[in-house]
VOBA-1610 file (N, C-alpha, C; in pm, whole numbers, padded with zeros to 5 digits, always signed):
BEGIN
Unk+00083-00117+00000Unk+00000+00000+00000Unk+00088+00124+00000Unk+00026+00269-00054Unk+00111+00330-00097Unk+00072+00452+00031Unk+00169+00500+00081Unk+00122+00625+00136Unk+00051+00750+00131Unk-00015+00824+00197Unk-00066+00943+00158Unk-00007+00988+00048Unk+00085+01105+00099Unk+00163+01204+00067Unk+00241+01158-00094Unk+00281+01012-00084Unk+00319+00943-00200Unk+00216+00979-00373Unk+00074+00923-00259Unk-00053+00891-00350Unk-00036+01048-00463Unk-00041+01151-00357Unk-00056+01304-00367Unk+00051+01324-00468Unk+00175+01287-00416Unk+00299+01337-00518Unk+00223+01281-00645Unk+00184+01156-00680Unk+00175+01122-00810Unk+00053+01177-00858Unk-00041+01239-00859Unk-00167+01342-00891Unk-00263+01214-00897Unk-00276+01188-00757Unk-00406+01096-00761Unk-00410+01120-00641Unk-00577+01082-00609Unk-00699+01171-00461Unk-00663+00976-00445Unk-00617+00989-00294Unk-00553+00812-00284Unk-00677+00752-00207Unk-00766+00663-00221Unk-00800+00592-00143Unk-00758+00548-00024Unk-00850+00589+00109Unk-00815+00519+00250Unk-00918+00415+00266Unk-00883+00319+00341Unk-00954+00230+00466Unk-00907+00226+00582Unk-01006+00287+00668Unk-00959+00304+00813Unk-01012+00250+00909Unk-00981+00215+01024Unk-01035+00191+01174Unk-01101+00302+01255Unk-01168+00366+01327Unk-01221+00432+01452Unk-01208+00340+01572Unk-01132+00385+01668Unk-01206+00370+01829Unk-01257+00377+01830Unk-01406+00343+01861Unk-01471+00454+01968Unk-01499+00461+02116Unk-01631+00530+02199Unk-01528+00563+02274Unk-01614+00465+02382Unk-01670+00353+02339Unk-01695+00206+02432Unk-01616+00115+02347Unk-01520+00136+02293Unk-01413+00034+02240Unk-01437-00068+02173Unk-01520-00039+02065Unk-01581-00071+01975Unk-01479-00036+01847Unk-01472-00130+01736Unk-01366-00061+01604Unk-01503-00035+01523Unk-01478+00068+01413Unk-01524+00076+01314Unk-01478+00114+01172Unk-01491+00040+01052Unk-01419+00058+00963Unk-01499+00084+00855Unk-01392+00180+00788Unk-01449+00256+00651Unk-01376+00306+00525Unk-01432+00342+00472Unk-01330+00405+00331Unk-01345+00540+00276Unk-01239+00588+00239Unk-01274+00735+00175Unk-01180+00797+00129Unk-01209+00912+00013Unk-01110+00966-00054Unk-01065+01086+00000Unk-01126+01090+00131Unk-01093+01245+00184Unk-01071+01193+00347Unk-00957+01165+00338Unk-00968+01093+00526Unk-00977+01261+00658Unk-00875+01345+00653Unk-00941+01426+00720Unk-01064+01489+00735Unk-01162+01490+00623Unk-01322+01518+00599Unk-01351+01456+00666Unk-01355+01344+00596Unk-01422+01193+00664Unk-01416+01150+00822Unk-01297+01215+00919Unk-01285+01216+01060Unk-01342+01330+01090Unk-01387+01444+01035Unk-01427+01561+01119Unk-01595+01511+01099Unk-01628+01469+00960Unk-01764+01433+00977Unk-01843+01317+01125Unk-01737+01204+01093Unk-01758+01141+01226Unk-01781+01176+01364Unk-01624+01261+01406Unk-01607+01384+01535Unk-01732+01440+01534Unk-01813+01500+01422Unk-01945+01564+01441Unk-02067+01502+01431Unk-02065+01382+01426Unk-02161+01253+01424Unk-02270+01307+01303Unk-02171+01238+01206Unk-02293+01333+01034Unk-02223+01216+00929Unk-02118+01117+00981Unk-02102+01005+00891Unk-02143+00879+00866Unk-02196+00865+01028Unk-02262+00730+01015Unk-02322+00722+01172Unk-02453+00617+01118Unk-02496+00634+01289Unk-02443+00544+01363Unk-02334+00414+01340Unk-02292+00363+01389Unk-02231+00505+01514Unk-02129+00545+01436Unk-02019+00628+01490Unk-02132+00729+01569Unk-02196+00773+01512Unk-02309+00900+01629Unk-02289+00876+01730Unk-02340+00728+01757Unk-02407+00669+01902Unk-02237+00644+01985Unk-02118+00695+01884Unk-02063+00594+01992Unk-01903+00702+01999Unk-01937+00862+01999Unk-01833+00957+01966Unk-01772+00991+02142Unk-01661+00992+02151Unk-01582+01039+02074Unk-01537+00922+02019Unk-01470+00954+01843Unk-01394+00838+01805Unk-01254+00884+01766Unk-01144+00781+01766Unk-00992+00786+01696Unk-00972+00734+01628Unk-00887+00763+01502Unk-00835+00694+01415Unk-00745+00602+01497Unk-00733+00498+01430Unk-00690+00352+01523Unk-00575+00312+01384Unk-00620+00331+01264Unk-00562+00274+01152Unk-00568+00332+01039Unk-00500+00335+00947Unk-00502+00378+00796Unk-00449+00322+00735Unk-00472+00282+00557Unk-00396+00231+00475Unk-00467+00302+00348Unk-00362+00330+00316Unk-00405+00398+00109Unk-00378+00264+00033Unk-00539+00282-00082Unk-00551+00175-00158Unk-00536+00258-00334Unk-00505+00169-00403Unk-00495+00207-00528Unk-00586+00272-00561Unk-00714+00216-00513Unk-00886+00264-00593Unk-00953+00262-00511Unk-01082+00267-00550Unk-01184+00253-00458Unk-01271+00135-00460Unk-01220+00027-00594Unk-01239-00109-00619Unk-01115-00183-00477Unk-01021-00159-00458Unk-00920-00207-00403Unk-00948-00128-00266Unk-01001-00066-00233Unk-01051-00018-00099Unk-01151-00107-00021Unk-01269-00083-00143Unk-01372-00169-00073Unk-01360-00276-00055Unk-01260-00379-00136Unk-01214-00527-00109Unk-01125-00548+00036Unk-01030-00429+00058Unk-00948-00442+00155Unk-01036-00426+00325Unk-01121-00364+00246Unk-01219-00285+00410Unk-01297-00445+00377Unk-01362-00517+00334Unk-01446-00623+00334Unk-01370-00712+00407Unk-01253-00718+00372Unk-01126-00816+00412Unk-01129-00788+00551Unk-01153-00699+00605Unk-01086-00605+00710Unk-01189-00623+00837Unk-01342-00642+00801Unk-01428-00620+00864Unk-01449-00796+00893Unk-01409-00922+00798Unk-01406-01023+00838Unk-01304-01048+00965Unk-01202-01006+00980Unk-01113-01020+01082Unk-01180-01015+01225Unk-01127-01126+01301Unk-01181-01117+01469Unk-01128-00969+01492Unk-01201-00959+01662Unk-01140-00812+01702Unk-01033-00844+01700Unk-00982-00967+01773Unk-00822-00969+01783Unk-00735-00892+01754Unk-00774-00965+01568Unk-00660-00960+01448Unk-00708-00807+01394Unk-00828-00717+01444Unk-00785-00585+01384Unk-00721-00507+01500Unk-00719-00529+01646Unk-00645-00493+01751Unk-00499-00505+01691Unk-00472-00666+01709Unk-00322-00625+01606Unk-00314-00607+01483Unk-00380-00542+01413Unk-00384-00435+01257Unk-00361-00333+01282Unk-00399-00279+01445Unk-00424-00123+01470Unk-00268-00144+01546Unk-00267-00191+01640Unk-00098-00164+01680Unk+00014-00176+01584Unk-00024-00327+01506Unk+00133-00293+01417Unk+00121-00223+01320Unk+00014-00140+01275Unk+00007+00009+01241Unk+00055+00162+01232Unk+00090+00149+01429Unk+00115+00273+01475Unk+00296+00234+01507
//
């Protein structure tokens, strides 16, 4: 996976899939082409009602995907995982 800033150098809007805390320690995962948007919408509970009911939330994880075909496969991938294995997705992350 390619980094932000990478995605940016090469003139492409990079696909994320990310994790949330929230704040009964709950993960939640998602995708988007605008990841700071996409966390302030959450922070203001206007992205999803999962996240409403359950703010404050943290980014826990990120990864840039080629597309948004290769996003939504990786987040599908992502959401099969026990908590476990996205607990350790989110640490060997950071």
């Amino acid at each position: 996976m390619q980094s932000w800033p990478d995605a940016l150098a090469a003139g492409r809007v990079p696909w994320t899939v990310y994790l949330l805390r929230c704040c009964d320690g709950t993960l939640y995962t998602g995708i988007t082409n605008d990841l700071p948007q996409r966390l302030e919408s959450h922070r203001r509970g206007k992205a999803s009602a999962y996240t409403r009911a359950r703010r404050p939330v943290v980014l826990a994880y990120q990864e840039v995907a080629s597309d948004r075909g290769s996003a939504l496969k990786r987040e599908a991938a992502i959401r099969r995982l026990s908590r476990a294995e996205k607990v350790a997705l989110c640490i060997a992350g950071t």
